[in-house]
Every structure is written in C-alpha cells, then in structure tokens.
C-alpha positions, 0 to 999 in steps of 0.5 A: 974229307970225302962222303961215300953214300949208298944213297942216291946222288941228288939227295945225298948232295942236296942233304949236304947243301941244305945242311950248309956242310957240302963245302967241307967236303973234297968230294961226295961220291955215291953208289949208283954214280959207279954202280954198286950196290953197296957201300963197302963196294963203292969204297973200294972202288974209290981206295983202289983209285977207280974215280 
C-alpha cells in the first residue's frame, strides 16, 4: 500500500509518523519529490514506473 500526497514531503511523512500509521505503508511519495504540481501527475509518473 502507497501514500501519493500533493503535500509536502517532511509533513505528509511526519503526519504519518505521529499517527503511528507509516509502517503500513510501502512507501510515501509526494509531489514536489518528483516536481509536479499535481497529484493525478505524480500518480502517473509512479503507474508508469518513474520511481
């Protein structure tokens, strides 16, 4: 299971830390770690195995 987040990175990760629920997860990928602007892009990038 993935997080695909337009947030920024240190806090979607941190959100994730302190909700105790990071270590459910594969991975937590965020928008500006691949610079796009949007969240449909990101998801594309990570569907079309750009990570």
């Amino acid at each position: 299971m993935y997080i695909s987040s337009n947030g920024r990175e240190n806090y979607v990760k941190e959100v994730a830390c302190k909700k105790e629920i990071y270590s459910f997860f594969n991975a937590i990928y965020t928008a500006g770690e691949f610079q796009t602007s949007r969240k449909e892009d990101l998801v594309g990038l990570l569907l079309n195995g750009k990570n």
